[in-house]
C-alpha positions in Angstrom: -90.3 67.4 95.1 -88.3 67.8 91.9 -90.3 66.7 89.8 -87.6 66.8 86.6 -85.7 64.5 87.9 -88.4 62.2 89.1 -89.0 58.6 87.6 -92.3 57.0 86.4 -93.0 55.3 89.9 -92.0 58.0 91.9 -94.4 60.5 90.4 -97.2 57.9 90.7 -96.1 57.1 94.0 -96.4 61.0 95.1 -99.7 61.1 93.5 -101.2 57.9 95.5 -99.5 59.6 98.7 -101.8 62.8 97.8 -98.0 64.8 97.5 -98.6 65.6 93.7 -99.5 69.1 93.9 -100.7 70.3 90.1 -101.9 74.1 88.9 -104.1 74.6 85.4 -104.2 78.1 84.3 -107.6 78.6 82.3 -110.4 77.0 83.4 -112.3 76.2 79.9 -113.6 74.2 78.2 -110.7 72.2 78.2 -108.6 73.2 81.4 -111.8 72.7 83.9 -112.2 69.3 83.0 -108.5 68.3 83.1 -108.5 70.2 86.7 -111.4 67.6 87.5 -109.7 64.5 85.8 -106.4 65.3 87.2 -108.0 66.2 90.5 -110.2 62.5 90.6 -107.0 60.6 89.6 -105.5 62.1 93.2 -103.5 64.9 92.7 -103.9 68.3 94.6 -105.2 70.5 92.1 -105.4 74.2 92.0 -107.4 75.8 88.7 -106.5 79.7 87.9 -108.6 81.8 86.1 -109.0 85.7 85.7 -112.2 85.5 85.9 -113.8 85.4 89.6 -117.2 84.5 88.3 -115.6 81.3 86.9 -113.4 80.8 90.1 -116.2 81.3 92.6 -118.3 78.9 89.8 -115.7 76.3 90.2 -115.4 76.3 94.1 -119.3 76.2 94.5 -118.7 72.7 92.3 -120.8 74.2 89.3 -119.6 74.5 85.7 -121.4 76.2 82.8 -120.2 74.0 80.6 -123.4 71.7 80.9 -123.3 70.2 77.2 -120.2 68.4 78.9 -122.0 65.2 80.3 -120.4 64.2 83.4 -118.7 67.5 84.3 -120.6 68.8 87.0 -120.6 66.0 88.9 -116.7 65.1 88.6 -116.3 69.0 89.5 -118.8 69.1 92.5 -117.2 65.5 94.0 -113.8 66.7 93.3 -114.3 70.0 95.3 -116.3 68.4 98.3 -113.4 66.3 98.7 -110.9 69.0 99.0 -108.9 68.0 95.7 -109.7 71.0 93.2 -109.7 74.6 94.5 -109.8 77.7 92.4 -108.1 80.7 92.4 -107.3 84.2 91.0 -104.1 84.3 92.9 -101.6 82.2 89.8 -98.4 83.1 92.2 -99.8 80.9 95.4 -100.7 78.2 93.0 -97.6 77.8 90.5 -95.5 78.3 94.0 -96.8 75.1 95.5 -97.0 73.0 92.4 -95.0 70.3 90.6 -96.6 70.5 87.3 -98.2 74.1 86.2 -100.4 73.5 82.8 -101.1 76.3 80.7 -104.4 76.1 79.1 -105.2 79.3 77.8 -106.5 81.0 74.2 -104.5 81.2 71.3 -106.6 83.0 69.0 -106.2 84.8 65.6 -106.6 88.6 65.4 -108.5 90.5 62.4 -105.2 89.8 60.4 -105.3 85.9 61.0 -101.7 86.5 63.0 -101.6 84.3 66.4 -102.3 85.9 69.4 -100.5 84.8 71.7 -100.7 87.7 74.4 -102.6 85.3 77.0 -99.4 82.8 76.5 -97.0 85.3 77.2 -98.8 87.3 80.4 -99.9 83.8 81.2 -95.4 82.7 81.6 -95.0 86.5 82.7 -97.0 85.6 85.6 -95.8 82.0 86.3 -92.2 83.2 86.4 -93.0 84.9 89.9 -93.5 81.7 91.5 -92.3 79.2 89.6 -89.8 76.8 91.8 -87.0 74.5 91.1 -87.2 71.5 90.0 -90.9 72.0 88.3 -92.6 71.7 84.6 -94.3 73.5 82.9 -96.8 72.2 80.4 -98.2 73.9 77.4 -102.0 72.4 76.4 -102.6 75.4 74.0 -102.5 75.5 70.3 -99.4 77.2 69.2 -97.7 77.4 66.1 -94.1 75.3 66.4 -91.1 76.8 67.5 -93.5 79.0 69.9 -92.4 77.0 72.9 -89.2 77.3 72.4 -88.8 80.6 71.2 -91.6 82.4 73.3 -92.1 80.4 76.4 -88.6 79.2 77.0 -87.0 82.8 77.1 -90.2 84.2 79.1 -89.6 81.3 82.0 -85.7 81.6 81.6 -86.3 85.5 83.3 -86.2 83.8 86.2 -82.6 82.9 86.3 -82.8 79.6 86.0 -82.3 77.5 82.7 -85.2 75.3 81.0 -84.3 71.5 81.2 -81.9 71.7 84.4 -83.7 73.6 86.7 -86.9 73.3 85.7 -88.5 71.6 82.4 -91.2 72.7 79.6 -93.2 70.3 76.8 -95.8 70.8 74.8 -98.9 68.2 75.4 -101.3 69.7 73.2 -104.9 69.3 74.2 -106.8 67.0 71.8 -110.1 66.7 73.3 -113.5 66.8 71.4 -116.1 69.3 73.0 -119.2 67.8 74.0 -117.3 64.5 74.9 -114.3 65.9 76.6 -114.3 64.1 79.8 -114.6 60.3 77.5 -111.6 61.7 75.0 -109.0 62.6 77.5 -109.1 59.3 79.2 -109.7 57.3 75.4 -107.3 59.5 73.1 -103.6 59.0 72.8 -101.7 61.7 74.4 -98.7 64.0 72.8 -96.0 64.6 74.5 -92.8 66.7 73.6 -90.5 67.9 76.0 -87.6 70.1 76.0 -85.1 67.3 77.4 -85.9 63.3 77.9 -86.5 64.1 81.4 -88.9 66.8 81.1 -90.8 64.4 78.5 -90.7 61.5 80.9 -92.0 63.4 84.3 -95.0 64.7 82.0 -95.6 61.4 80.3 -95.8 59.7 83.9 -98.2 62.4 85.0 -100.8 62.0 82.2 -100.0 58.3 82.0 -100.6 58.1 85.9 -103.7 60.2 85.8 -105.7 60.5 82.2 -104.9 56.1 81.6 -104.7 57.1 78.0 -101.4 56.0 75.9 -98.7 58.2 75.4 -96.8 59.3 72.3 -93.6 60.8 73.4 -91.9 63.1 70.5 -88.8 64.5 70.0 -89.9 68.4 71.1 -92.3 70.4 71.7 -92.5 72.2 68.6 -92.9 68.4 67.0 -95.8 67.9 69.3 -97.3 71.4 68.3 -96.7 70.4 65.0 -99.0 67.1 65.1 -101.8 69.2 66.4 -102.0 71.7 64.0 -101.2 68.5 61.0 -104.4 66.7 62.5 -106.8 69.5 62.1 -105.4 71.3 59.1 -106.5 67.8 57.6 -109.8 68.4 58.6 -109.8 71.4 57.5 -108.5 70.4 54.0 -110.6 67.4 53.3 -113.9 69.6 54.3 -112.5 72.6 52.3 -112.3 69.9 49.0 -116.0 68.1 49.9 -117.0 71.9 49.9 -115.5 73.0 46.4 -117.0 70.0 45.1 -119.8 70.3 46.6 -120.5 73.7 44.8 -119.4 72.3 41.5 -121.9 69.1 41.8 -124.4 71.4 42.2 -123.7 73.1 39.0 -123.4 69.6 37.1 -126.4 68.2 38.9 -124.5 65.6 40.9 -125.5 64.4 44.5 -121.9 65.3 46.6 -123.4 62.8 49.2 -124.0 59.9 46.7 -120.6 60.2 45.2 -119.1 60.0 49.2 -120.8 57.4 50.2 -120.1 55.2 47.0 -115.8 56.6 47.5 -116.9 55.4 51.3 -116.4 51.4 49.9 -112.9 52.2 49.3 -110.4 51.5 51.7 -108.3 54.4 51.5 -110.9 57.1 51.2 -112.1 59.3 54.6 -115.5 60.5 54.6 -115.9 64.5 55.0 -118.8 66.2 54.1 -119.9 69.4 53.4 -121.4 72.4 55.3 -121.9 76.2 55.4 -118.4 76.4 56.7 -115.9 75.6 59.9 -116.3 76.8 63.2 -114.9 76.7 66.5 -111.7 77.6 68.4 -109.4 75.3 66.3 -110.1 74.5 62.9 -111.1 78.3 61.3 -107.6 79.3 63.5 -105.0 76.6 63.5 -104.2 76.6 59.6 -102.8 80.2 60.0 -100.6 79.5 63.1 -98.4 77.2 60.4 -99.2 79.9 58.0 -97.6 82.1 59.8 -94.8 80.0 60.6 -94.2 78.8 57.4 -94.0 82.8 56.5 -91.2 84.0 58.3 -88.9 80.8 57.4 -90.0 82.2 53.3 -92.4 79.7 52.4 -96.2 80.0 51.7 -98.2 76.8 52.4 -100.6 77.5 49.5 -103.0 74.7 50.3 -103.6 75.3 53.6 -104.2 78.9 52.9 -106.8 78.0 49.6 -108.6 75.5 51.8 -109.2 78.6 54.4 -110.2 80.5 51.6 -113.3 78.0 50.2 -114.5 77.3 53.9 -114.8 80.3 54.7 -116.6 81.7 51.1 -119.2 78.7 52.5 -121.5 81.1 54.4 -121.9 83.3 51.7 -123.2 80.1 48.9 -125.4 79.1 51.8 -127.0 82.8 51.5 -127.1 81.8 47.2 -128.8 78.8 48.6 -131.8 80.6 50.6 -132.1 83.0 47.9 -132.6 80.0 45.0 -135.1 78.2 47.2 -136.9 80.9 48.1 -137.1 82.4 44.4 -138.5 79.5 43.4 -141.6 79.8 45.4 -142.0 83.7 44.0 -140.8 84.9 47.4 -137.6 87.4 48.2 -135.0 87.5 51.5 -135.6 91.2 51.4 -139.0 91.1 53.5 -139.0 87.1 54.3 -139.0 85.9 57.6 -136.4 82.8 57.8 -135.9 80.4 60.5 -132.6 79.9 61.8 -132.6 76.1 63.3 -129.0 75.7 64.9 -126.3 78.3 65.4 -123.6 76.4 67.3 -120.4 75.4 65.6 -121.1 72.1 65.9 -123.8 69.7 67.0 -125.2 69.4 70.6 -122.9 71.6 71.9 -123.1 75.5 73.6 -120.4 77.2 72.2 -120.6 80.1 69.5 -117.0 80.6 68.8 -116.6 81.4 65.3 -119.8 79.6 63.7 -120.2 80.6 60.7 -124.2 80.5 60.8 -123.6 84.0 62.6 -122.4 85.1 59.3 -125.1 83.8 57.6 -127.4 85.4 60.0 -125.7 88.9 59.6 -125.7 88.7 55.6 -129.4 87.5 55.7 -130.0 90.8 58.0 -128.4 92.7 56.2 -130.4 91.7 53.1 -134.0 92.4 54.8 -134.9 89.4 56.3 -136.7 89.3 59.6 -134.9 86.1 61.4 -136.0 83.9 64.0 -133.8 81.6 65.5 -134.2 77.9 67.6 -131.5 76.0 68.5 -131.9 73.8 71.7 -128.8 74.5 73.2 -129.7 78.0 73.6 -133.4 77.9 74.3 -134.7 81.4 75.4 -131.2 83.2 75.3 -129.8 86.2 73.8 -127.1 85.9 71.4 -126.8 87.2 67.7 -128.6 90.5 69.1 -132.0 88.7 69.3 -133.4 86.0 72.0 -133.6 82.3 70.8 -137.1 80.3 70.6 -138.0 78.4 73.3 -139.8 75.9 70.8 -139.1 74.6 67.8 -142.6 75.5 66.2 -142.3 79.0 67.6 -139.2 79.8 65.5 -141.0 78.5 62.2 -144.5 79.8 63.0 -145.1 81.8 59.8 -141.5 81.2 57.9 -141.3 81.4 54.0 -137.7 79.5 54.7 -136.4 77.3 57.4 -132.3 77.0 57.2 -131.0 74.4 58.7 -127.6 75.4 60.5 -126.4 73.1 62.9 -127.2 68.9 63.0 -127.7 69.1 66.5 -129.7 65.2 67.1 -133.2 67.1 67.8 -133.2 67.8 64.2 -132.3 64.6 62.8 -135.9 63.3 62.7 -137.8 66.5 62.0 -141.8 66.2 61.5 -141.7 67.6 58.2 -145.8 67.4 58.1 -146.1 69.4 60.8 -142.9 72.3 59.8 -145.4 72.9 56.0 -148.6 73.4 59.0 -146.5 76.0 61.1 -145.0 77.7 58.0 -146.2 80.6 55.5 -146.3 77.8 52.1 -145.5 77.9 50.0 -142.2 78.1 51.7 -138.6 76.8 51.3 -136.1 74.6 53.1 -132.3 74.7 53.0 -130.4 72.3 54.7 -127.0 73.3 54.9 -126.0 69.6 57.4 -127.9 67.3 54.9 -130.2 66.3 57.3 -133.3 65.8 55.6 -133.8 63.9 52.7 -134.4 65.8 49.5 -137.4 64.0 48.1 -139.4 64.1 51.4 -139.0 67.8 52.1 -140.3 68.3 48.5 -143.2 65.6 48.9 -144.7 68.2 51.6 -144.8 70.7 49.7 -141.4 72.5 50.4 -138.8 74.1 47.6 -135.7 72.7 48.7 -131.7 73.5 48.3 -128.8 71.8 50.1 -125.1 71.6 49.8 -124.5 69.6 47.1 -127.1 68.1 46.5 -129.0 67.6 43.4 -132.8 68.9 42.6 -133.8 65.4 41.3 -133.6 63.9 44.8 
């Protein structure tokens, strides 16, 4: 089928006719559950990943993405009906597919440069089987201009030209982890393709499949470039809430009383501040446009400052422990602190570049014996030491409980019982403004939190 050329209704027709024949490369976090969407919405899906554990995973219908609600299932009914297989082999797959989406890492190395080395062995690799009349559809985070300065030429090695004989767009993913499988069907899709057609057959495809609206653009790198705008405001506005944050502290101002009071204003967003940004987007996209913005001979000094105070975040967090636990005649060199949440973000299990670990490490490094309990880890090893199975059992004997993470289990935390388990007088720093000041002082605790004022 040549899929370039196809219309709307053709490409749905195809996919009601069980003819739509789709490969994902990467099966993450985000490119196993679009395999399973795609794969529940009709089309023939084959998932390719380098790893076998993940491939044999995936064909056994499991997923160890469990924080994903809904997942496993989708993935087990999908497979039992034949619709999503998994393979190593990325030439069989791209060679009998229509649409090939790419949904692999785009990290930044040591020098926060891109790395895009998966992307490029990723096209390496699809150009061996890559047939006429295909697309090719790039869900990872690049910086703009990578599609069609990287991709394009790496796909082109195949003697045949991008937008006649075969098509490329950028459809950047823009799920939210823990509730992926609800956001791809609920949030408006991007699409930018190289040519009108190539945007069309991939906004019929997502259209036909996900039921979410599309926004067709005028190119990929336009789409890339929405992608990395959305989250670099994120990153921004927290980056702001953050240097304020540290400055109310000094002038004895509560950062969440002044937000909720901006709050009754209609053209004021809410962000709030934290020990810093995690995750594979938010500490990494900024310096993709960085480091396009470099080679053209301009310096986006905002983005770059914003970086700059979210990631100073972990270290005031560490001046925070050290206040609270001053204050109760105790030191970090020879404390024992709990560690409740080390996720990047609440009630999921993923790591990638929370900034608690750095919090952890400087506390370490500092003398402090740690204990950590976060429910999404419960009895694992990560951060060189094994997670508490129970809540109590990380604070048992603690002259300081840090809160890390707002996963839901903490949001109504038994206070009493915490100043019971723990070596008081003790201390409490809530880097998630969780608690509320005044009650985590009533029992008996000294208190610090992002901020937030002492008188509360």
């Amino acid at each position: 089928m040549n899929i370039i050329n196809s219309s709307k209704q053709e490409v749905v027709n195809a996919l009601k006719k069980g003819k739509l024949t789709v490969c994902v490369v990467g099966l993450g976090r985000i490119g196993l559950p679009t395999a399973a969407v795609l794969a529940d919405a009709g089309a023939k899906v084959i998932g390719v990943d380098i790893d076998a554990g993940v491939v044999k995973r995936v064909n056994s219908g499991a997923s160890s993405y469990r924080d994903e609600h809904g997942l496993i299932d989708l993935i087990r009914k999908t497979v039992d009906e034949g619709m999503l297989k998994a393979t190593t082999d990325i030439l069989s797959a791209v060679s009998t597919s229509e649409f090939i989406i790419v949904c692999v890492p785009t990290p930044v190395d040591e020098n926060k440069v891109p790395d895009y080395s998966a992307i490029t062995e990723t096209c390496r690799r699809i150009t061996e089987g890559l047939r006429r009349g295909s697309v090719v559809i790039i869900e990872s985070t690049v910086g703009p201009g990578t599609v069609e300065r990287l991709v394009v030429p790496l796909l082109e090695r195949t003697g045949m030209k991008a937008g006649v004989d075969f098509g490329v767009a950028s459809c950047p993913e823009r799920a939210n982890p823990g509730q992926i499988l609800h956001t791809l069907e609920t949030v408006p899709r991007i699409v930018g393709g190289i040519n009108r057609q190539t945007t069309e057959a991939v906004a019929a495809l997502y259209e036909s499949t996900l039921g979410a609206k599309i926004l067709k653009l005028s190119s990929p790198k336009t789409a890339n470039a929405v992608k990395l705008t959305e989250n670099i405001f994120r990153d921004a506005n927290i980056a702001l809430m953050n240097e304020l944050a540290v400055l109310y502290e000094k002038l004895n101002i509560d950062i969440i009383e002044v937000i909720n009071a901006c709050a009754t204003k209609w053209n004021f967003t809410p962000h709030y501040p934290g020990p810093g940004v995690g995750g594979p987007c938010l500490p990494a996209n900024p310096y993709y446009l960085i480091y396009e913005g470099i080679k053209v001979g301009y310096i986006p000094h905002l983005i770059r400052m914003a970086r700059e105070v979210n990631d100073r975040m972990p270290e005031h967090a560490i001046t925070l422990i050290t206040e609270a636990l001053n204050d109760v005649k105790k030191y970090v060199n020879g404390s024992r602190i709990a560690i409740l949440g080390v996720s990047y973000k609440p009630n999921v299990h993923d790591l990638q570049m929370t900034p608690i670990k750095r919090i952890y490490q400087g506390l370490k490094s500092m003398g402090a014996t740690i204990a950590v309990y976060d429910p999404m880890f419960k009895g694992e090893e990560i951060l060189d030491l094994r997670v508490a199975k129970t809540l109590n059992e990380a604070i048992r004997g603690a002259d300081c409980i840090l809160i890390g993470t707002d996963h839901e289990e903490f949001k109504n935390l038994d206070l009493a019982t915490l100043a019971k388990v723990a070596n008081m007088p003790s201390a409490l720093v809530d880097t998630r403004n969780v608690v509320t000041p005044s009650k985590v002082k009533e029992h008996g605790f000294s208190y610090r939190g992002i901020g937030r004022t002492l008188l509360r």
